[in-house]
N, C-alpha and C positions, 0 to 999 in steps of 0.2 A: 683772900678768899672772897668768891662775891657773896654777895647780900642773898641774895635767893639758897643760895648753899649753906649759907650760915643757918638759914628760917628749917632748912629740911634737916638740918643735924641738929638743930632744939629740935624741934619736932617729934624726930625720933629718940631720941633721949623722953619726951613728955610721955610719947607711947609705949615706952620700956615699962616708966616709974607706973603707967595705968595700966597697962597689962591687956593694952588695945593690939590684939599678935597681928588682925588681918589690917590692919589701918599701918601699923609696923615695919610688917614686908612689904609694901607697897613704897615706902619710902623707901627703905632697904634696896628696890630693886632702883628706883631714881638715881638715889647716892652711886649704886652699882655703875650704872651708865653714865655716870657723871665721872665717876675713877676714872672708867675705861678711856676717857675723851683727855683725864691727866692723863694717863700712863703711853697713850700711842704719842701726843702730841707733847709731851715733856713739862705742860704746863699747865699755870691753875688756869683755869675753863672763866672766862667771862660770863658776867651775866646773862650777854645776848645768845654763848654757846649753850648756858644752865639754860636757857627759852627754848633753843634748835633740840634739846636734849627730849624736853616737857611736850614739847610740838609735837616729835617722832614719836613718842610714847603715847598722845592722846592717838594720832594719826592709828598705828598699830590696836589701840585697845577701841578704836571705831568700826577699824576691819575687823577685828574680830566678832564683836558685837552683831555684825552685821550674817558673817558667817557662821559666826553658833545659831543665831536666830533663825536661819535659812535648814538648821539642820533639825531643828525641833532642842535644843539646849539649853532649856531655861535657866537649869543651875550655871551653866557656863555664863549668859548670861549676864543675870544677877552680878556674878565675882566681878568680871570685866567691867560692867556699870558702876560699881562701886569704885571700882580700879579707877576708872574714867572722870568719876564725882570728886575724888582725891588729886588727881592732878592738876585739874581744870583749876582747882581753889588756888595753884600757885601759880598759874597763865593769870597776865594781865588781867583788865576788863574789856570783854570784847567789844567793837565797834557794832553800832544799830546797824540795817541795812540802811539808812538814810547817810548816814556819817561814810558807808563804803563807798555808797552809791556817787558823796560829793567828792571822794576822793578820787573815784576813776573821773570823774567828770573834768576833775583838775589835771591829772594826769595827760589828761589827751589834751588839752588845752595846751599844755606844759610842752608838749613832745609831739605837736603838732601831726597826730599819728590822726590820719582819714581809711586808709584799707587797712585786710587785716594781716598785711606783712609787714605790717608797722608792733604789731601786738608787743613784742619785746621790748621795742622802746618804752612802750608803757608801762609793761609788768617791770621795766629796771625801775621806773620813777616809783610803783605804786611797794614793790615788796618791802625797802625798807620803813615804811609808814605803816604796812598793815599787817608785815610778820608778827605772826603770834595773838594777834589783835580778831586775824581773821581768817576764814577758812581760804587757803590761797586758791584752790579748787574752782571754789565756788567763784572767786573772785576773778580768775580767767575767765571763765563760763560766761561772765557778764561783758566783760571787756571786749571779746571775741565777737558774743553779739549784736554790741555796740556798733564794732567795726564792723561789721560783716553787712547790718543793716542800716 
């Protein structure tokens, strides 16, 4: 079992014994997602798949955030932000933008990438270093720039 899986089943077991229900189901739904990736795939889930797991779940609870907000939903809100505050605590530590920034710089150095149909060469060198670490979004966003300009 990985290590991050192990951290979410104490966890949840500490927020049984406290009687913390919304911090509870929030894991409860992790763990969920986390099964679902045993049971299609036959196997225990690796730490860096328990990360791709935490990713998609912050990614998902951003868009929502973003969508209740637009709609006037503050209680929706709130629940999702908390949702979002709880998962983030088991994501790494993110990288600064300075720390991203030398990484793409490395990257295109690395992959000799000048225009921007080189971009993939790069995002292949930069995702394993900065999955989970960083907003990968964001992190095209800049890369593409880079190249573009």
């Amino acid at each position: 079992m990985s290590v991050l899986r192990e951290q979410l089943t104490q966890d949840m077991k500490a927020c049984m014994k406290a009687g913390e229900k919304a911090r509870l189901l929030t894991i409860r739904g992790i763990l969920a997602a986390i099964k679902q990736i045993e049971i299609d795939s036959r196997e225990t889930p690796t730490n860096d798949q328990v990360l791709a797991v935490l990713n998609r779940l912050v990614k998902q609870r951003k868009d929502s955030i973003s969508q209740f907000d637009a709609a006037g939903r503050q209680d929706l809100v709130d629940t999702e932000r908390f949702e979002l505050d709880i998962l983030q605590a088991y994501l790494p530590q993110g990288l600064s933008d300075a720390e991203v920034d030398a990484l793409i710089v490395q990257a295109l150095l690395d992959s000799g990438a000048s225009v921007p149909s080189d971009m993939g060469k790069v995002m292949a060198l930069l995702k394993p270093q900065i999955s989970g670490r960083a907003d990968m979004t964001q992190v095209s966003a800049r890369v593409k720039a880079l190249l573009a300009g």
